[in-house]
C-alpha positions, -999 to 999 in steps of 0.1 A, spaced: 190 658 636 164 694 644 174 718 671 141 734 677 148 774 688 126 788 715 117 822 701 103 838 735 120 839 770 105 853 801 115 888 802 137 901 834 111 919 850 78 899 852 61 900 879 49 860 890 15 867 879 29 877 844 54 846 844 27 822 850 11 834 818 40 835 795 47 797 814 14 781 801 13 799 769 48 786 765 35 752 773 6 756 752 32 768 723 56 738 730 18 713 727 16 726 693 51 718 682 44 683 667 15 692 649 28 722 630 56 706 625 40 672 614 18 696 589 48 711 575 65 678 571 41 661 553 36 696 531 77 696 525 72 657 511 41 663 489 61 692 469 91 664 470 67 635 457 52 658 429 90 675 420 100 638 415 68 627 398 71 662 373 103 666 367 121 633 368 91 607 360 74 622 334 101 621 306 95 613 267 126 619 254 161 607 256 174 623 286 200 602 307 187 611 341 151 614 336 128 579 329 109 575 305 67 569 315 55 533 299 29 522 325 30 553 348 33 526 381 61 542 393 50 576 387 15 570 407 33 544 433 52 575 454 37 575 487 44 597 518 42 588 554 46 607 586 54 584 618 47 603 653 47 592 690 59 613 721 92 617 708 98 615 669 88 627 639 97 608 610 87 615 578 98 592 546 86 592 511 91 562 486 75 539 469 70 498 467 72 492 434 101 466 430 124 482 405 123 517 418 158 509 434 177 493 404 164 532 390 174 554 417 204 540 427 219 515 396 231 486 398 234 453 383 207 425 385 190 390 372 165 391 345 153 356 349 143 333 321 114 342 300 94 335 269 89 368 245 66 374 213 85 386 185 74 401 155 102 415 138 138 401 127 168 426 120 141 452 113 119 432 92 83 421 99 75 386 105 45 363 117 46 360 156 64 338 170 74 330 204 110 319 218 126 313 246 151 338 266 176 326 290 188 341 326 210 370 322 221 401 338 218 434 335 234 466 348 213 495 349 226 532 351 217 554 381 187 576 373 177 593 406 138 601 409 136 607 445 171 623 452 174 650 430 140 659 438 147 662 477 176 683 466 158 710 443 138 711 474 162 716 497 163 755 499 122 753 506 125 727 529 152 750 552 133 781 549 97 762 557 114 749 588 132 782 597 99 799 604 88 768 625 123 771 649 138 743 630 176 743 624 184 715 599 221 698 609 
């Protein structure tokens, strides 16, 4: 949930000529609320989409928590969206690529039957042949993309909404 904080307030004094003014530049203020806001948003979420794509999608080693890069398809798949009518703002970031959930969240799944190439036995080179693999499944560890890269974030993301009026709750 935001709070938005209205900085101004009519001061006690005004005169009603002077409080008409600070009314429609309030109103004119309060217009521009979505639009900033949606600007920022969609800023905050491109900094989150290219932390994620950096720092956790770009691995070569053997690190746990980060994946390593074969195709690049998840990497390149991150999209984000901003959703806006008269009373929300919504912004999400994701991405549709099928396994990106077994990755950031774990879990155990199907891997349905397939044929494979082989080309090597117990280490040692053969001609290729190709076999048959039955259904099994498969658990897969947790290895957050998306998560971890909201959360190194996070600090930004308060302080770019602070100056905006935005309390995060």
């Amino acid at each position: 949930m935001l709070n938005i904080k209205v900085k101004s307030a009519p001061k006690q004094d005004m005169t009603p000529q002077e409080w008409m003014e600070w009314y429609h530049q309030f109103q004119q203020s309060v217009k521009e609320v979505p639009s900033k806001l949606g600007r920022e948003l969609l800023n905050l979420l491109l900094i989150v989409r290219d932390t994620a794509r950096r720092k956790y999608l770009s691995g070569g080693g053997h690190s746990k928590t980060i994946l390593n890069v074969r195709s690049g398809r998840l990497r390149s798949s991150i999209m984000v969206k901003i959703l806006q009518n008269l009373s929300r703002l919504v912004g999400s970031i994701g991405t549709s690529v099928k396994y990106a959930g077994v990755h950031e969240f774990g879990g155990t799944y199907t891997v349905k039957a397939h044929y494979r190439t082989i080309t090597k036995v117990f280490g040692r080179s053969i001609a290729a042949k190709r076999i048959f693999i039955n259904s099994y499944m498969m658990t897969m560890p947790k290895r957050s993309f998306l998560k971890p890269a909201i959360e190194d974030n996070l600090r930004l993301i308060s302080m770019r909404l602070e100056k905006l009026g935005v309390i995060l709750q």
